[in-house]
N, C-alpha and C positions, 0 to 999 in steps of 0.2 A: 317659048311655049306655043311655038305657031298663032294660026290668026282665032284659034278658039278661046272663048271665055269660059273661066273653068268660077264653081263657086262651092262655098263651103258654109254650113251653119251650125255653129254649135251649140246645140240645144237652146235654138232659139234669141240666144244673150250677145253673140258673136258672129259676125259673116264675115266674110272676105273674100272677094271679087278679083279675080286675076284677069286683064284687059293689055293685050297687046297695044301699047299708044302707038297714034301713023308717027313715029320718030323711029327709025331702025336703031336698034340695040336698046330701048326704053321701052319695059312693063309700068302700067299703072295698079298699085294692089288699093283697091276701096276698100276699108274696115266699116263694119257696119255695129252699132248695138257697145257692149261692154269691154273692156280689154283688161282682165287681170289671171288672177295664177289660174282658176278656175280655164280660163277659154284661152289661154296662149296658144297651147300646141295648133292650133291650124294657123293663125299666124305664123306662128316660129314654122310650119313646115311650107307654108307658103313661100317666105324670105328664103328658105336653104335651097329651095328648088328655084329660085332666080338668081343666084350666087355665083352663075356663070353670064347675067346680063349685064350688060355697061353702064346701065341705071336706072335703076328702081324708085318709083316717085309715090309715096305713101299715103294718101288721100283720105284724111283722117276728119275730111266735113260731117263724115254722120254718125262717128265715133262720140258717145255722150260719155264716156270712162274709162279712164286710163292706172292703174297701180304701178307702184315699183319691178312687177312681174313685167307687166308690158313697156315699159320704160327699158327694160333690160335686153327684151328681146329686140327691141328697134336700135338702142349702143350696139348691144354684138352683130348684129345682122348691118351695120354701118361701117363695125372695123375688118367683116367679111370682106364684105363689097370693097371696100379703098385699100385692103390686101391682096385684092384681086385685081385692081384698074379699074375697080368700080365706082360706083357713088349712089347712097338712097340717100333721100329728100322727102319732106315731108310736107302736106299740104291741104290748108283748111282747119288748123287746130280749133276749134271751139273753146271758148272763155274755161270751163274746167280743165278740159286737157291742157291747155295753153299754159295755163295758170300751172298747173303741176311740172310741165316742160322748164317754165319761168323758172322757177323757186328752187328748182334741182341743179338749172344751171345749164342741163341738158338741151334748151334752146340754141344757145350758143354753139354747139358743135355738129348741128343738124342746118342745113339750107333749109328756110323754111320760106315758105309763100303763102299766099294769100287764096290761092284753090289751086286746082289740078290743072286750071288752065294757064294759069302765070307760072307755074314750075314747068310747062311744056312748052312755054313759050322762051321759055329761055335757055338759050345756043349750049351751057353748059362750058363755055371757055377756059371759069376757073371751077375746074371739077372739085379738088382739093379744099377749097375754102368754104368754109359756113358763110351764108348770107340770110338775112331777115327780110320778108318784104310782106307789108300786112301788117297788123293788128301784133 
């Protein structure tokens, strides 16, 4: 998406921030406000327009809700990415979202970290594999 930061808000409840990270082939997408059926779509069009990057690191610290709708969009938008030789990661989950990631199960099959800086920090060696670091 070259070196511009594109952003998006929908109606107020949902942003999402597109940030080329200094790691060639890694976007950062920041979610901001609510995530459910209501505010996907700019999500969901955010993740399909970086479905040709190497990896997409999800930065879900200012993310205060998360549904089964946004749960769904970040599974597909996961089995995109690692059908492609990609990989998205998630990063900064907050006690609600966390909690609902926990209880689904969906933690486990997501790289998750502790913010955007320890998912950038990290080489990316085993792309494949889910890892937890953090809360």
């Amino acid at each position: 998406m070259g070196g511009a930061e594109k952003t998006e808000d929908f109606a107020g409840r949902l942003g999402v921030r597109v940030l080329p990270a200094r790691r060639p082939g890694t976007v950062v997408l920041t979610v901001t406000g609510e995530l459910d059926h209501d505010t996907a779509a700019p999500l969901r069009e955010a993740l399909v327009e970086q479905d040709g990057s190497g990896r997409v690191v999800v930065d879900c610290s200012q993310l205060r809700f998360c549904d089964s709708t946004g749960l769904n969009v970040l599974l597909r938008a996961r089995l995109r990415m690692l059908d492609g030789g990609g990989r998205l990661d998630l990063a900064g989950l907050r006690p609600p979202v966390d909690r609902m990631f926990e209880i689904t199960g969906a933690r486990t099959v997501f790289r998750v970290y502790e913010d955007a800086a320890a998912a950038l920090a990290d080489s990316g060696s085993n792309a494949g594999a889910p890892a937890t670091e953090g809360p």
